[in-house]
C-alpha positions in Angstrom: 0.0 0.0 0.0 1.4 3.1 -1.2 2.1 6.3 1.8 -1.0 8.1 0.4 -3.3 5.5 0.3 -2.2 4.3 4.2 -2.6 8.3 5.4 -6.6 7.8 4.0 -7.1 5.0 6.4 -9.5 5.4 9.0 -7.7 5.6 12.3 -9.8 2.5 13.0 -9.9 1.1 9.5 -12.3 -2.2 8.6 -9.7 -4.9 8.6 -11.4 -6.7 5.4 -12.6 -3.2 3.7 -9.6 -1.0 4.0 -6.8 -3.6 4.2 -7.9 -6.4 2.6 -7.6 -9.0 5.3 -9.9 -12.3 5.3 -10.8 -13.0 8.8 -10.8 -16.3 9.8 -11.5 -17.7 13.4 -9.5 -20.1 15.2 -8.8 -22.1 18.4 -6.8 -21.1 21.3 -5.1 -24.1 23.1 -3.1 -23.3 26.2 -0.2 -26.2 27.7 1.9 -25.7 30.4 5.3 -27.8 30.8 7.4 -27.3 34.2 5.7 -23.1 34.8 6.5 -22.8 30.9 3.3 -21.8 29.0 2.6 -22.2 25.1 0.0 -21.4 22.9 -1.2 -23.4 20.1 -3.6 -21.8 17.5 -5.4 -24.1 15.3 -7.8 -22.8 12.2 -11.5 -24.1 13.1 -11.2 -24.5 9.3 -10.6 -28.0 8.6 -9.3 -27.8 5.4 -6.7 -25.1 6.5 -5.6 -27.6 9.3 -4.9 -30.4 6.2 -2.8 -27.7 4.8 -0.8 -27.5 8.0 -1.9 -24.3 9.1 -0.9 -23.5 12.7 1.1 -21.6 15.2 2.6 -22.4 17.9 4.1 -19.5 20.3 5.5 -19.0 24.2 2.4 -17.7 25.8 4.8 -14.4 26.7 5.3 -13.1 23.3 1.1 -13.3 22.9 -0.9 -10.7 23.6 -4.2 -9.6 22.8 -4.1 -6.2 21.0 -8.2 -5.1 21.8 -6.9 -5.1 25.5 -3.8 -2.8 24.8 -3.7 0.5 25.6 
């Protein structure tokens, strides 16, 4: 996206709209091994999980942005 284009943005732009982005939704699972904590996030899609779609991250470097200030 070019600078002017990105300065016309809403400051709260429509995700899908304005950036383009496809929302999907997907699954949190939480583990804990000896106090470490890890996230796995899993599509609800099936056929995105056949295509090995996942991520797996230290529950530390996750946060949830709607709650940031």
């Amino acid at each position: 996206m070019n600078r002017l284009r990105w300065e016309r943005v809403a400051s709260d732009p429509d995700l899908e709209g304005d950036l383009g982005y496809e929302l999907d939704e997907w699954e949190v699972i939480r583990a804990r091994k000896n106090g470490a904590g890890h996230l796995m996030f899993l599509p609800k899609d099936e056929e995105m999980l056949r295509d090995d779609a996942f991520i797996l991250a230290d529950a530390d470097a996750v946060c949830n942005v709607e709650h940031r200030q």
